[in-house]
ZAFIGU-12414 format. One line per field, with one value per residue (C-alpha): residue in three letters; x negated, y negated, z negated. Coordinates in steps of 0.25 Angstrom, whole numbers. Layout:
BEGIN
vexlum (ALA_...)
x (X_...)
y (Y_...)
z (Z_...)
// end
This chain:
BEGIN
vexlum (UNK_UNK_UNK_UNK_UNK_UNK_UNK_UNK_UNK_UNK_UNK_UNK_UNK_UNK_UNK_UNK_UNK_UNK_UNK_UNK_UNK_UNK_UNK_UNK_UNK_UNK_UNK_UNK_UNK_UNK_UNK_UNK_UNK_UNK_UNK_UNK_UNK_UNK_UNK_UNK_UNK_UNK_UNK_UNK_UNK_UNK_UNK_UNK_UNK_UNK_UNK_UNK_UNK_UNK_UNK_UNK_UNK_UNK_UNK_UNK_UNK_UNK_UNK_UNK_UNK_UNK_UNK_UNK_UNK_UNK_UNK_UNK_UNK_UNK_UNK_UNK_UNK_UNK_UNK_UNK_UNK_UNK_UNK_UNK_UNK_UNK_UNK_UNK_UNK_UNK_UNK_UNK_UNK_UNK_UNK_UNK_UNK_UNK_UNK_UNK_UNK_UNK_UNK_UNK_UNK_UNK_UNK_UNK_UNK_UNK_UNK_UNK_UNK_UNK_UNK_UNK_UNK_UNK_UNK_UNK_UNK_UNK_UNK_UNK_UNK_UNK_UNK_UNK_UNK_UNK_UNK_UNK_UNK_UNK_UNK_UNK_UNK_UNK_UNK_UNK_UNK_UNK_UNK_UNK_UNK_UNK_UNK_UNK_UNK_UNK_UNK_UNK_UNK_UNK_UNK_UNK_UNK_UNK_UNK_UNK_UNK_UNK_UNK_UNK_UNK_UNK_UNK_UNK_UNK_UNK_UNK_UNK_UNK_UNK_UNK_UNK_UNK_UNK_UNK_UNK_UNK_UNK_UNK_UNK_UNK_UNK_UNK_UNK_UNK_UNK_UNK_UNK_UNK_UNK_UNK_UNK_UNK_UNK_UNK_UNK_UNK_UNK_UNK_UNK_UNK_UNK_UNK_UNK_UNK_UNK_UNK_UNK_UNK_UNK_UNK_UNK_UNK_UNK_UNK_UNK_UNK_UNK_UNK_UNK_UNK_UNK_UNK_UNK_UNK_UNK_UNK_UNK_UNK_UNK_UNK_UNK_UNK_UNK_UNK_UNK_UNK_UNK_UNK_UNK_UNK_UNK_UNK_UNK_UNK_UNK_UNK_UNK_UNK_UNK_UNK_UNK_UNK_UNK_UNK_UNK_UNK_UNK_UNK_UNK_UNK_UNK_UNK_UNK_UNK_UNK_UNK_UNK_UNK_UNK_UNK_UNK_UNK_UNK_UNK_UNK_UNK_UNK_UNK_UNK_UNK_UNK_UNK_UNK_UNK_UNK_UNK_UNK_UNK_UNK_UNK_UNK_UNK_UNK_UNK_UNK_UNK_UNK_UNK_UNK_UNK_UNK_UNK_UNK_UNK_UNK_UNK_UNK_UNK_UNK_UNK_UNK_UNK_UNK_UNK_UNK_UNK_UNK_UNK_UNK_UNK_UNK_UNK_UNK_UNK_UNK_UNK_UNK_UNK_UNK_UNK_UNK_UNK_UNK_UNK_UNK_UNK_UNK_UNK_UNK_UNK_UNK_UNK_UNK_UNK_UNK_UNK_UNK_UNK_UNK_UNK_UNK_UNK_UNK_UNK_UNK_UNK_UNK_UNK_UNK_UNK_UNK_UNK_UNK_UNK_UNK_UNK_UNK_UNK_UNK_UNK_UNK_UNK_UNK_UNK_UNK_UNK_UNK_UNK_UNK_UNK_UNK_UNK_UNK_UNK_UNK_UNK_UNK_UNK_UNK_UNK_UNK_UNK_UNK_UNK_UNK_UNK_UNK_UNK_UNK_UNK_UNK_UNK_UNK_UNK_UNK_UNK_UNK_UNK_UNK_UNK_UNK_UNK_UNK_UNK_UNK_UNK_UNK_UNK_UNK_UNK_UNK_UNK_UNK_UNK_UNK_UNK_UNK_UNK_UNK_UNK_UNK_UNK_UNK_UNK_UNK_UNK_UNK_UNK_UNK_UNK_UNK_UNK_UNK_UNK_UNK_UNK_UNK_UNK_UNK_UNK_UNK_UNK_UNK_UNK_UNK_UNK_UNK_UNK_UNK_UNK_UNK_UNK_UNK_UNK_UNK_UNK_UNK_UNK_UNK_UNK_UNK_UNK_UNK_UNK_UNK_UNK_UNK_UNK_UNK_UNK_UNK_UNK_UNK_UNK_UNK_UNK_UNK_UNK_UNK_UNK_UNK_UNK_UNK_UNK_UNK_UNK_UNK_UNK_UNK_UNK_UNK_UNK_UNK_UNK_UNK_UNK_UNK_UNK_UNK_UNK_UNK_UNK_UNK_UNK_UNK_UNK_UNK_UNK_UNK_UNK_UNK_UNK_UNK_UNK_UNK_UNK_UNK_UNK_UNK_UNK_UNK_UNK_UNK_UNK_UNK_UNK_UNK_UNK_UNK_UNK_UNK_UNK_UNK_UNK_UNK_UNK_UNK_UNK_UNK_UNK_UNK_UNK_UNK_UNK_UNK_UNK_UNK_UNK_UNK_UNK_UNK_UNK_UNK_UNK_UNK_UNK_UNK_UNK_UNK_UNK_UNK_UNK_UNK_UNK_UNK_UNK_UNK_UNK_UNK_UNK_UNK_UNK_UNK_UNK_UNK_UNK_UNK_UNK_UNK_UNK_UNK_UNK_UNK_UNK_UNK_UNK_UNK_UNK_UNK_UNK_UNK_UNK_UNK_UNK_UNK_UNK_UNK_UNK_UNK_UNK)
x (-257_-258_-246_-238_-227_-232_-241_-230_-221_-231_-232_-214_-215_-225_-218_-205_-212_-215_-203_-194_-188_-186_-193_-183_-173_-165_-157_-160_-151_-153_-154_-157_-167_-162_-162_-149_-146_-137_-139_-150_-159_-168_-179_-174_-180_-195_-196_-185_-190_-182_-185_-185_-170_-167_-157_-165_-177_-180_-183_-193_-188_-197_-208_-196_-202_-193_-197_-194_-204_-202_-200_-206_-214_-216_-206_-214_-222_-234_-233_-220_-224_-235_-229_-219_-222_-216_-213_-213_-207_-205_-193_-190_-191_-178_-163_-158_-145_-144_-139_-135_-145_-158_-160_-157_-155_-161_-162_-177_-176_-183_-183_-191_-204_-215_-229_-227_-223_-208_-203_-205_-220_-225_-236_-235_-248_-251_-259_-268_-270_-279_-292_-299_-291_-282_-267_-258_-245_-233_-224_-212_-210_-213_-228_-232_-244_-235_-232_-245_-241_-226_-229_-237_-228_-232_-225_-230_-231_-237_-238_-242_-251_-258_-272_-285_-281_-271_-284_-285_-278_-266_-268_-269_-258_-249_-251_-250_-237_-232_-238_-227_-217_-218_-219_-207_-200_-202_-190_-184_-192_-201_-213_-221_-226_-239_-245_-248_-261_-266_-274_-284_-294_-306_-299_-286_-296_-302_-287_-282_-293_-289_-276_-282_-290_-282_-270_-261_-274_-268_-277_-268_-254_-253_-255_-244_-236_-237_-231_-221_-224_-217_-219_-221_-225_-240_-245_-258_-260_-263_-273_-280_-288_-299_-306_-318_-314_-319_-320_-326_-330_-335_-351_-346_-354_-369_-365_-365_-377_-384_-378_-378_-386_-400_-394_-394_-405_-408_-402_-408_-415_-405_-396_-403_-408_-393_-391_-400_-396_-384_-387_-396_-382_-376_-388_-385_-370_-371_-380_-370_-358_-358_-355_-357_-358_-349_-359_-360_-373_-374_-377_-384_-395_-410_-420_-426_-440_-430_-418_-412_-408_-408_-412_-405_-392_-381_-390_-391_-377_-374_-384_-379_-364_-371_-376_-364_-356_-366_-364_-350_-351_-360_-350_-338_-343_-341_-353_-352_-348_-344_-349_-338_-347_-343_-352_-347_-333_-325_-324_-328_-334_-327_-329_-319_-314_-299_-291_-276_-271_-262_-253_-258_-256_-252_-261_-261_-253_-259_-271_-276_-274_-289_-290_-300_-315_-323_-316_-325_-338_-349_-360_-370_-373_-364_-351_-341_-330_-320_-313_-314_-309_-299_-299_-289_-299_-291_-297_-296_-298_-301_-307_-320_-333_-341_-353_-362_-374_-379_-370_-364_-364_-356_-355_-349_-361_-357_-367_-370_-373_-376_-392_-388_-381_-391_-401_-394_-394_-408_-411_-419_-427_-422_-411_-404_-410_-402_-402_-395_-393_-386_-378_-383_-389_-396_-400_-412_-407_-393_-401_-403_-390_-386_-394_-390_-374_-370_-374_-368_-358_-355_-364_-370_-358_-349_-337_-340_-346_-356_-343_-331_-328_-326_-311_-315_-318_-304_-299_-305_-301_-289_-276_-280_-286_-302_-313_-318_-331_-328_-343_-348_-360_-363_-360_-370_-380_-377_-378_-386_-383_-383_-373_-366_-365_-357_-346_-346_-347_-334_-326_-328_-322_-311_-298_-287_-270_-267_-280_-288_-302_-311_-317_-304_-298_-312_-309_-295_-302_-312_-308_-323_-317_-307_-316_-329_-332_-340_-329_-319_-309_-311_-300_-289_-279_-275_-284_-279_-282_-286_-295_-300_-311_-318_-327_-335_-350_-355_-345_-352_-341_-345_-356_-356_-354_-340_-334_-345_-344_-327_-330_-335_-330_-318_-323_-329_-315_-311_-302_-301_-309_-310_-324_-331_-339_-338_-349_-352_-337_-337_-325_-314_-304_-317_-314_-322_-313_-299_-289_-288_-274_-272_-285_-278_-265_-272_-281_-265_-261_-274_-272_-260_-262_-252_-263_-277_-287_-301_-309)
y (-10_-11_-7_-15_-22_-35_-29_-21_-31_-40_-28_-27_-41_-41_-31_-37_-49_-40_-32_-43_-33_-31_-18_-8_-17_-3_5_19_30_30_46_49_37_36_23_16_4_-4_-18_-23_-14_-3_-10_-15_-2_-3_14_23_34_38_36_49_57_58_69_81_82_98_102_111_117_124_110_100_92_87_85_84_86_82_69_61_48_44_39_42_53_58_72_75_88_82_67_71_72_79_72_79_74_77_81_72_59_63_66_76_79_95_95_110_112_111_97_86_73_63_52_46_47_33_39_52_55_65_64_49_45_41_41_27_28_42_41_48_58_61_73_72_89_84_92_88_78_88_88_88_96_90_97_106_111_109_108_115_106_93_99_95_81_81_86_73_65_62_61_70_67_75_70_78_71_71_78_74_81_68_59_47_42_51_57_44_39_49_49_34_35_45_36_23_34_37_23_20_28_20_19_30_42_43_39_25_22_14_26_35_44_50_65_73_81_81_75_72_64_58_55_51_42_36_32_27_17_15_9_1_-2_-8_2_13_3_10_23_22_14_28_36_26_25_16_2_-8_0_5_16_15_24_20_31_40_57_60_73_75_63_66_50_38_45_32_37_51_56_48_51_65_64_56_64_78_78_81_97_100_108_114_101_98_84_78_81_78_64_63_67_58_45_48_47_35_28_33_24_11_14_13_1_-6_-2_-10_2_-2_6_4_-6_-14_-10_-10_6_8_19_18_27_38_46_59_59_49_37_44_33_19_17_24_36_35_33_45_53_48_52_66_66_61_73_84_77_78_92_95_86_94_107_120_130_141_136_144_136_137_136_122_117_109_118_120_125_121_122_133_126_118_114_123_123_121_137_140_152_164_163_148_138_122_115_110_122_130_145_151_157_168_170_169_154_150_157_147_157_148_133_136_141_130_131_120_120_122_127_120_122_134_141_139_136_122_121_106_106_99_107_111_120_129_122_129_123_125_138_150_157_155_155_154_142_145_131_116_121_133_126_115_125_132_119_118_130_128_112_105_94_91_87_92_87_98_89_80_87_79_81_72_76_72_67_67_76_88_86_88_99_109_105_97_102_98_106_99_95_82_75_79_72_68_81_79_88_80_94_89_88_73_73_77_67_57_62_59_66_77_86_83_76_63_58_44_43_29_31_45_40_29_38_47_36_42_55_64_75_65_51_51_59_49_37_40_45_32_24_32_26_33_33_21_13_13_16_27_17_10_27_29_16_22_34_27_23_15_5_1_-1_-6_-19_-13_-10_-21_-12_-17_-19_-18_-8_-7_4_13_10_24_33_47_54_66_76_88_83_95_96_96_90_73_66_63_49_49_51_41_30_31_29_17_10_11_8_-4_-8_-8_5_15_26_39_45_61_69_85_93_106_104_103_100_100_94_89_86_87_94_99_100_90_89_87_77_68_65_63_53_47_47_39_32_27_27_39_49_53_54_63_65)
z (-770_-755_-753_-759_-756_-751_-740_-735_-734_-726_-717_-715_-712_-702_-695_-696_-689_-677_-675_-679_-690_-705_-709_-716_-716_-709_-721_-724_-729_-742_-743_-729_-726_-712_-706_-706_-698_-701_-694_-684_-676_-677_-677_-692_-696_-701_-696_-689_-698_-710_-722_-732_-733_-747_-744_-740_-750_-752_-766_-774_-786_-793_-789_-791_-778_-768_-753_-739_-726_-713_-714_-702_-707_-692_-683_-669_-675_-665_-673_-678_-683_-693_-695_-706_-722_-733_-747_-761_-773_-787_-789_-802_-793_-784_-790_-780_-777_-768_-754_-756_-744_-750_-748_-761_-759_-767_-775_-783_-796_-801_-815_-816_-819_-813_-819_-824_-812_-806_-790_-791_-796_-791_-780_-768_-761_-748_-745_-731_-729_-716_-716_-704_-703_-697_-695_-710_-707_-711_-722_-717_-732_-746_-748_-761_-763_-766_-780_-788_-784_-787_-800_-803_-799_-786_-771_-762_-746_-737_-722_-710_-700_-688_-688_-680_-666_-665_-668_-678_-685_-684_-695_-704_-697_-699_-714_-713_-706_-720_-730_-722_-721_-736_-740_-732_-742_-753_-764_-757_-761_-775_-774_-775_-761_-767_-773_-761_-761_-751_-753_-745_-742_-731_-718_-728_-735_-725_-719_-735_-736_-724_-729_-742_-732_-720_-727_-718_-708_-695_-687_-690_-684_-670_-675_-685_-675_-666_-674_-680_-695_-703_-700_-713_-725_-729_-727_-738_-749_-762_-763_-757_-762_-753_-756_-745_-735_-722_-716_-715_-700_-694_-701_-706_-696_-700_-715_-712_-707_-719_-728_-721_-711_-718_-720_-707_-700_-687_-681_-665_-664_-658_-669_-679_-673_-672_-687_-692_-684_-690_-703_-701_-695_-707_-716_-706_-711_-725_-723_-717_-723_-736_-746_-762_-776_-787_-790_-777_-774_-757_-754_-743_-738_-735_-727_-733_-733_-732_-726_-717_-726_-739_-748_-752_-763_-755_-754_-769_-770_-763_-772_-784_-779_-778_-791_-798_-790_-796_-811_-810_-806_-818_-826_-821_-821_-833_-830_-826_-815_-801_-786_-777_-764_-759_-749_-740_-733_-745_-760_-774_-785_-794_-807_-812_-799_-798_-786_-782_-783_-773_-774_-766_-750_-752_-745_-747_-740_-726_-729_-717_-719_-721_-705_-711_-717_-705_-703_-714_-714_-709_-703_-699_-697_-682_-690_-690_-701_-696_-710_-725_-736_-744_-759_-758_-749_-737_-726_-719_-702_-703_-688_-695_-690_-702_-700_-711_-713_-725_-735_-747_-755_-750_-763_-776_-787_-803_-812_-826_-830_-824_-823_-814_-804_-803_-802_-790_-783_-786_-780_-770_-772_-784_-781_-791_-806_-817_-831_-840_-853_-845_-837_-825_-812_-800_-787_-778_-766_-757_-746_-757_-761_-747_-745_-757_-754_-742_-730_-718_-713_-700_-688_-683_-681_-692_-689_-675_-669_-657_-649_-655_-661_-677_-683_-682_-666_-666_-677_-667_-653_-646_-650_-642_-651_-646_-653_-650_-655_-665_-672_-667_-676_-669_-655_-656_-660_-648_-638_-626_-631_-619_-625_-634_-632_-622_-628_-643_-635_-626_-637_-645_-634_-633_-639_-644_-639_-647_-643_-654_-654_-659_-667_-673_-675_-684_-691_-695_-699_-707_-722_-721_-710_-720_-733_-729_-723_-714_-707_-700_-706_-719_-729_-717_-725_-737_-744_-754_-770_-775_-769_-774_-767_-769_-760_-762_-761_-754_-743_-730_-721_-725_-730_-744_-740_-734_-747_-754_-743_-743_-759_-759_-749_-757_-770_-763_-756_-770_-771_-783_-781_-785_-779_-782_-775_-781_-782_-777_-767_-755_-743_-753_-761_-772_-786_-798_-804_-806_-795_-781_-783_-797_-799_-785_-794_-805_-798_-792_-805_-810_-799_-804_-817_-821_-825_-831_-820_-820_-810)
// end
């Protein structure tokens, strides 16, 4: 484990070196966990924050979970109303005694057992609800979606956190600053600290990946300095759910563009010469960047007769990951089956793929109320959406700029058999050969692929826009709420651009209120930086053991490559990973089959050996 009790140590010790301290030598309340001095100064004390009260935990009868909120897990917070969390836990691991106010106090119980696990042994989750990597409100009450994890078994923390109009990092840094706080509650609350998994979707996938990768990376010191984490425990995870990461944004822009970009029509020339040097950059990347196959073949790409480096073993890598998502489709699927028009903005296929149900009214927690039917129609390739819809058809505003370029299906159509779907998609020029006795299908390129179900749905300049308009503009601005542009790769294309170089190339010098760079807040952003060699970042945190990812392969809003290049990086650092693209999904929480929140702690529980897993 890498977070185990040697590093940690070396860690207290070094800062007792620098401060002339012993870390936590200060008592605590045993119930209250206030501090209490009783010798010395205060700088005895490793944090001034209190650790967990055991006397005021709120209990739900009829879901036997007890929980508190408001608990601060920053001493100097920047945003007190975001930087608290809530905690939720199975009502078997506390002995409670009433208060008569509706408060228990409590006592773990070491003893008792939920799902095969015990206070002692249960692992703990963290849900990143941050699409766009926007803002994650903090829990005032109790939050209806910790059941499904309580009732594995599992402790549940849910941490608000900043959002991308206070720029990178504060978000990551924020939810480091929880994952401390919750660490430094060891012994004293149930849970085992060296079991934590991180959750997410889109931007909360892009941010959980994060954690997975940034584990106790020095780069992230200052920020958690700021806002006055606790000092001397780690703030890794042991594993982390991605479902649709949007990352690795150092080439996200030029994978686009490889990937993508050949959908687009109607393009000026100078956009499209733009477009294409893009992709060409994204060639030189892969070049460079060392990936490897299962088998420790160098992947790397080629030019092409058609298309813009179509050709060479990462290309085929990519078509293959293609043609193994439609098999699984084929191997998953009961005929009839019903499309649920997934293109690249939201939905899923109909069959076999149930979602959570949610009482009438009732929305998921951190969800956006839909803000009405003309919020979502794209009429036109000029309509932009701004948002998605979640898998309880709830609208998301994520502040990502998505516009209709043709893709996806916009109506719901019923399969009889394998053939007829096939057939559809073969529709209008034969892509994809199907062979009926074996249940199996190839297709003939990535660029058809592309072209019958992943249109681009953003503009040149996905993530950095050409007017700093993007959710990721604002990720990267300056805490004032405005975008800043952070693509090197773009800005160097643009050098000498009349309208545009000037604008990239002065945003990329800017540096941020605690001195760092656009290019060291990008390397914090970038899990790449801290798996490849190609990066000085390379093995400088400790990087999470278990990783589970999955994406719908039609979705508009990433290359195919994000998820794919994030994949074996890590398989190559050596981690356990879980990699699936899902057919015929799109922007969503992906799976095969089966429910996201049910086939997550199934994968925890694989994960730790206490279950049957299935994909």
């Amino acid at each position: 484990m890498r977070c185990n009790i040697m590093r940690v140590g070396m860690v207290m010790a070094a800062i007792m070196l620098l401060s002339g301290c012993s870390p936590q030598t200060a008592k605590h309340d045993e119930a209250t966990g206030k501090p209490q001095k009783t010798s010395g100064t205060e700088e005895e004390i490793m944090t001034g924050l209190e650790k967990i009260n055991m006397e005021i935990w709120k209990y739900n009868t009829e879901e036997d979970v007890y929980w508190q909120t408001g608990i601060s897990y920053c001493e100097t917070p920047a945003a007190e109303e975001y930087e608290t969390l809530g905690i939720f836990v199975p009502g078997k691991y506390l002995d409670a005694s009433d208060n008569g106010d509706g408060t228990f106090r409590c006592k773990v119980n070491a003893s008792a057992e939920v799902g095969g696990y015990t206070a002692e042994t249960a692992p703990v989750v963290l849900p990143v609800d941050t699409p766009g990597y926007s803002a994650m409100a903090a829990p005032t009450d109790y939050v209806s979606s910790a059941k499904a994890y309580t009732d594995a078994g599992f402790i549940y923390v849910r941490a608000g956190c900043r959002g991308r109009e206070e720029g990178a990092p504060a978000g990551v840094t924020d939810l480091k600053a929880a994952i401390r706080y919750i660490r430094y509650n060891e012994g004293r609350v149930p849970g085992n600290m060296e079991r934590i998994f991180s959750f997410g979707m889109s931007g909360g996938g892009a941010q959980s990946a994060l954690l997975g990768a940034t584990g106790n990376s020095s780069l992230y010191t200052p920020y958690l300095d700021a806002v006055g984490a606790v000092q001397g425990v780690s703030d890794a995870v042991n594993g982390s759910m991605c479902w649709c990461p949007i990352t690795n944004l150092d080439y996200a822009d030029a994978a686009y563009e490889w990937n993508l970009g050949m959908t687009r029509s109607g393009l000026d020339q100078e956009m499209q010469q733009l477009s294409d040097d893009m992709a060409e950059s994204f060639a030189s990347y892969i070049n460079a960047i060392g990936l490897k196959d299962s088998e420790g073949n160098l992947l790397s790409l080629e030019k092409s007769k058609k298309g813009i480096y179509q050709a060479g073993s990462y290309y085929d890598y990519i078509k293959a990951q293609i043609e193994r998502s439609l098999n699984n489709f084929l191997k998953d699927t009961t005929f009839p089956y019903t499309s649920g028009g997934a293109g690249g903005f939201g939905g899923r296929p109909e069959g076999g793929l149930p979602d959570k149900e949610l009482p009438d009214g009732e929305l998921p927690d951190g969800a956006i109320p839909d803000r009405g039917k003309e919020k979502r129609q794209m009429d036109g390739d000029n309509k932009r959406t701004d948002g998605y819809m979640d898998r309880n058809g709830n609208f998301q505003e994520d502040g990502i700029n998505r516009r209709n370029h043709g893709q996806g299906q916009t109506e719901s159509k019923t399969y009889n058999t394998a053939e007829d779907y096939i057939d559809s998609l073969n529709a209008d020029g034969k892509w994809i050969t199907y062979d009926a006795e074996k249940n199996t299908a190839a297709v003939s390129s990535v660029a058809e692929f592309v072209k019958h179900c992943k249109a681009a749905s953003k503009d040149v300049g996905a993530f950095d826009d050409l007017n700093r308009t993007q959710g990721e503009n604002v990720l990267f601005g300056f805490g004032d709420g405005s975008g800043a542009h952070f693509d090197a790769v773009m800005a160097d294309i643009l050098k000498g651009n009349e309208r545009y170089g000037d604008a990239y190339a002065a945003d990329l010098k800017k540096s941020d209120a605690l001195g760092s760079s656009m290019e060291k807040r990008m390397n914090m952003y970038n899990p790449m930086y801290y798996l490849m060699d190609y990066y000085d970042g390379h093995k400088s945190a400790d990087v999470a053991e278990h990783w589970r990812i999955r994406t719908g392969i039609e979705q508009g809003d990433t290359a195919l490559c994000t998820e794919v290049n994030l994949a074996l990086a890590l398989t190559g650092y050596g981690a356990d990973v879980d990699f699936e693209t899902v057919w015929g999904a799109g922007h969503v929480e992906a799976e095969r089959t089966g429910n996201a929140d049910e086939n997550f702690i199934a994968w925890v529980k694989d994960c730790l050996k206490q279950g049957t897993y299935t994909r």
